[in-house]
ZAMARGU-4260 file (C-alpha; in steps of 0.2 Angstrom, whole numbers, plus 5000, padded with zeros to 4 digits):
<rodrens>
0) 5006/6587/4995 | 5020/6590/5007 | 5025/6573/5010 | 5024/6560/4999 | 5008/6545/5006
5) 5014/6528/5008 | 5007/6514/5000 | 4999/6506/5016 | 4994/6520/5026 | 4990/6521/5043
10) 4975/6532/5051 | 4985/6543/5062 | 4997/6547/5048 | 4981/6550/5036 | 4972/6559/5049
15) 4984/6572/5047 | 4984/6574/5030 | 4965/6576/5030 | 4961/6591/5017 | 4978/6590/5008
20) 4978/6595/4990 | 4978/6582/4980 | 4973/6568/4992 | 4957/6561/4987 | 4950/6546/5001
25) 4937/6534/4992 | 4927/6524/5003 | 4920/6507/4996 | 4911/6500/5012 | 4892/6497/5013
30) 4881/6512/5007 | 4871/6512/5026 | 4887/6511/5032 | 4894/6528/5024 | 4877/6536/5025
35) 4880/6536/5046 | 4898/6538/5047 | 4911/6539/5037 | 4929/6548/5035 | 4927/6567/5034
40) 4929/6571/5013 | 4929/6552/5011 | 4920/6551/4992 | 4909/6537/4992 | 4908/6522/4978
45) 4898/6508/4976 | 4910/6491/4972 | 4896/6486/4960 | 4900/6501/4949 | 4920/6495/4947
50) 4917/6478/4941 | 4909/6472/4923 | 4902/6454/4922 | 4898/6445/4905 | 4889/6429/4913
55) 4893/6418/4920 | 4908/6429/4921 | 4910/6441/4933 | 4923/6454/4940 | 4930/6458/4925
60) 4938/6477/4920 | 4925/6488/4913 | 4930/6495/4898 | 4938/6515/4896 | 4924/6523/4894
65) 4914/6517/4910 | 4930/6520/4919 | 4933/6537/4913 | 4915/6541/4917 | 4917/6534/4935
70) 4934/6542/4939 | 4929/6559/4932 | 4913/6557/4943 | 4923/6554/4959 | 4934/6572/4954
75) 4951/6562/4949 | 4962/6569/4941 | 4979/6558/4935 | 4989/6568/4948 | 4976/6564/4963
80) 4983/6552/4977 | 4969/6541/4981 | 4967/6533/4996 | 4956/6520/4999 | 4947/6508/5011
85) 4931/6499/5015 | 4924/6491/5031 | 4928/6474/5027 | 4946/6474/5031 | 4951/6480/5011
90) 4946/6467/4997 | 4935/6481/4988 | 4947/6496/4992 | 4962/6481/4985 | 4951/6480/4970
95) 4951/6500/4967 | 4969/6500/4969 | 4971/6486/4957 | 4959/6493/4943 | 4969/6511/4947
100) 4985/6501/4941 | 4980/6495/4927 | 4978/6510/4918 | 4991/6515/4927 | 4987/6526/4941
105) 5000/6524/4954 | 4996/6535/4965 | 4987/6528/4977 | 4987/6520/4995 | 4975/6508/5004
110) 4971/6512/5022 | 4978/6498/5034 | 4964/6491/5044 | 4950/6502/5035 | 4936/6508/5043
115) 4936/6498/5060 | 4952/6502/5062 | 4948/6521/5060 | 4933/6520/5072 | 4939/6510/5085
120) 4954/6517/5087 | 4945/6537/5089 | 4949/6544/5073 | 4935/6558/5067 | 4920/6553/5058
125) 4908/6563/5050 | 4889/6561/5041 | 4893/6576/5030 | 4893/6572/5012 | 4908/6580/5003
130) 4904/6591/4986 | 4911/6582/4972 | 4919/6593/4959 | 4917/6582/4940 | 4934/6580/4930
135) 4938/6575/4915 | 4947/6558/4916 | 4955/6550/4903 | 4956/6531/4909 | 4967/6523/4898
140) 4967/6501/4899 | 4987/6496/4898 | 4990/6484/4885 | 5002/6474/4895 | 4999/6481/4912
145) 5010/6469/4923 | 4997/6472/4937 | 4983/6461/4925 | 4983/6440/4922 | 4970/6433/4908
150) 4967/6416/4904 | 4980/6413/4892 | 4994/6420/4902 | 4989/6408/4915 | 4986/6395/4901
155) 5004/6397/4894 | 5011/6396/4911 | 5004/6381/4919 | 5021/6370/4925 | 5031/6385/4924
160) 5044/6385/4938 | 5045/6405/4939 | 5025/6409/4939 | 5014/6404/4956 | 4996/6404/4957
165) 4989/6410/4973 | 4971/6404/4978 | 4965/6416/4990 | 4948/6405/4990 | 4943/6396/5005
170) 4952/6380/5008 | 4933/6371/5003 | 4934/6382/4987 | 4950/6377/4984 | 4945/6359/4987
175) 4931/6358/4977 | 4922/6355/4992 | 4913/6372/4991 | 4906/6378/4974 | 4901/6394/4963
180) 4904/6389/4945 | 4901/6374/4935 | 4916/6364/4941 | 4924/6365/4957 | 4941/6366/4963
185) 4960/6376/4958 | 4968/6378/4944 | 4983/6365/4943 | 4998/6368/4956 | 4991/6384/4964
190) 4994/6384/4982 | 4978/6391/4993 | 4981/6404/5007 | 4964/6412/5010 | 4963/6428/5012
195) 4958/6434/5027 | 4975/6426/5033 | 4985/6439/5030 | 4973/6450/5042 | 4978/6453/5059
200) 4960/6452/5069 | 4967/6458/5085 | 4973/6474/5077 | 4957/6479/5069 | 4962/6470/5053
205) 4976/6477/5048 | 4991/6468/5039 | 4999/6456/5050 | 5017/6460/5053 | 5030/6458/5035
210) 5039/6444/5044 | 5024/6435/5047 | 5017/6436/5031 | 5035/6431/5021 | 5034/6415/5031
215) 5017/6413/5025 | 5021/6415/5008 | 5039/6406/5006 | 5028/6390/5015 | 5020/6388/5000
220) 5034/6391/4988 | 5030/6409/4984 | 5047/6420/4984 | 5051/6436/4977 | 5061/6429/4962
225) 5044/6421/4956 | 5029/6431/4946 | 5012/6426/4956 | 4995/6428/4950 | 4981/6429/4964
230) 4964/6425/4961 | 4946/6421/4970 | 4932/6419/4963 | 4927/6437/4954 | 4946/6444/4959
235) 4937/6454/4973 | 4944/6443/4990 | 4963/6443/4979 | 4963/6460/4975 | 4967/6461/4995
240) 4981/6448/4992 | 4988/6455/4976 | 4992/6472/4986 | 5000/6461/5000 | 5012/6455/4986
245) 5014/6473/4978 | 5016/6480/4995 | 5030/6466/5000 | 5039/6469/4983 | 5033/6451/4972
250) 5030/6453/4955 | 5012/6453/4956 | 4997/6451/4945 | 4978/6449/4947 | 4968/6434/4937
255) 4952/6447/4933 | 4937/6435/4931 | 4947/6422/4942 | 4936/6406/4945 | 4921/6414/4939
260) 4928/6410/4923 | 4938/6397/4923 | 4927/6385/4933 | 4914/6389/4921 | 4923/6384/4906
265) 4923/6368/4897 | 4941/6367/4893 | 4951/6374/4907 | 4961/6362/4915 | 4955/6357/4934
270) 4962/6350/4950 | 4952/6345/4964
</rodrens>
């Protein structure tokens, strides 16, 4: 590709580079949804198909092979610069990005604002359903993939000054007051920001401005010489987040599984 894609992407800049060798755009939104409109040569994946669950775990990596299958299916190659979005303002397309890192795949962008962005704001769209070329994709897990939190990472963490745990959960989540495990809650001393906070609904959901969000972020003790772990429920909602971090330059990492394991474990420490 001529020019190198940024990481957050905006539509008029991926607009033009519509075609470009190389550039693969992977949409994640509802299936109707792409079935009526979607990017012209967008590839379309079903968030169901990037996520394992071992209940009542869910959101968990699926294993090399299942990837390799998916990624070779959707014509990836390890050089391919994938873009990404959905229509819900970019938790699943977060999520690709995420699972892309982790077997470290870095190139790759999310599109800022996603689908409503791209329609409202005139860019083409297209019925027309793109050939798909199969490749053979190696997808290789990284052992020690700085993009990926487990349990006992957390675990061996808990008190530590230089690691923050980000709920991106509702604030009745967080609280306890909501609930989609066997206990309700947060795991001790993570902060909550939820988030859809860090989406600007008066600019077709983009990212609100870097300033913006800093503030957000150092209110709740979360700076750039700390490692912070963002997690949800199934890691679909902090998937979003984790890219936020990334993109802002934290040390970020992504609790796959998130509540959805630990609230349903006997022997996980809980606050409420």
């Amino acid at each position: 590709m001529e020019r190198e894609i940024e990481e957050l992407i905006e539509p008029q800049s991926l607009e033009q580079r519509l075609g470009s060798p190389g550039l693969r755009v992977v949409d994640l939104g509802k299936g109707q949804t792409y079935a009526q409109l979607h990017i012209p040569g967008a590839v379309y994946l079903d968030y169901a198909q990037l996520i394992d669950s071992r209940p009542p775990t869910g959101g968990l990596l699926p294993d090399e092979a299942r990837l390799s299958q998916l990624f070779s299916a959707l014509g990836l190659t390890p050089e391919t610069h994938v873009v990404a979005y959905d229509d819900e303002g970019g938790g699943k397309a977060a999520r690709l990005l995420w699972t892309l890192e982790a077997i470290g795949h870095t190139r790759y962008a999310l599109l800022n604002g996603g689908l409503q962005a791209w329609a409202n704001e005139g860019h083409s769209l297209t019925r027309e359903t793109p050939a798909i070329t199969a490749t053979d994709y190696r997808a290789k897990l990284l052992p020690d993939s700085p993009a990926v939190a487990r349990r006992a990472f957390i675990l061996d963490h808990l008190g530590d000054p230089s690691v923050v745990l980000l709920d991106a959960r509702s604030p009745e989540e967080y609280r306890g007051e909501r609930r989609y495990a066997a206990r309700g809650g947060h795991i001790p001393g993570a902060v909550n920001l939820e988030w859809t906070a860090l989406m600007d609904q008066a600019r077709n959901l983009r990212l609100k401005p870097e300033t913006e969000m800093r503030e957000m972020l150092e209110a709740r003790g979360i700076t750039r010489d700390k490692t912070v772990v963002a997690y949800c429920q199934t890691h679909h909602r902090s998937a979003h987040t984790w890219f936020v971090l990334k993109w802002l330059g934290y040390r970020a990492k992504g609790y796959e599984g998130s509540w959805s394991e630990w609230g349903n474990r006997p022997d996980t420490p809980v606050e409420a």
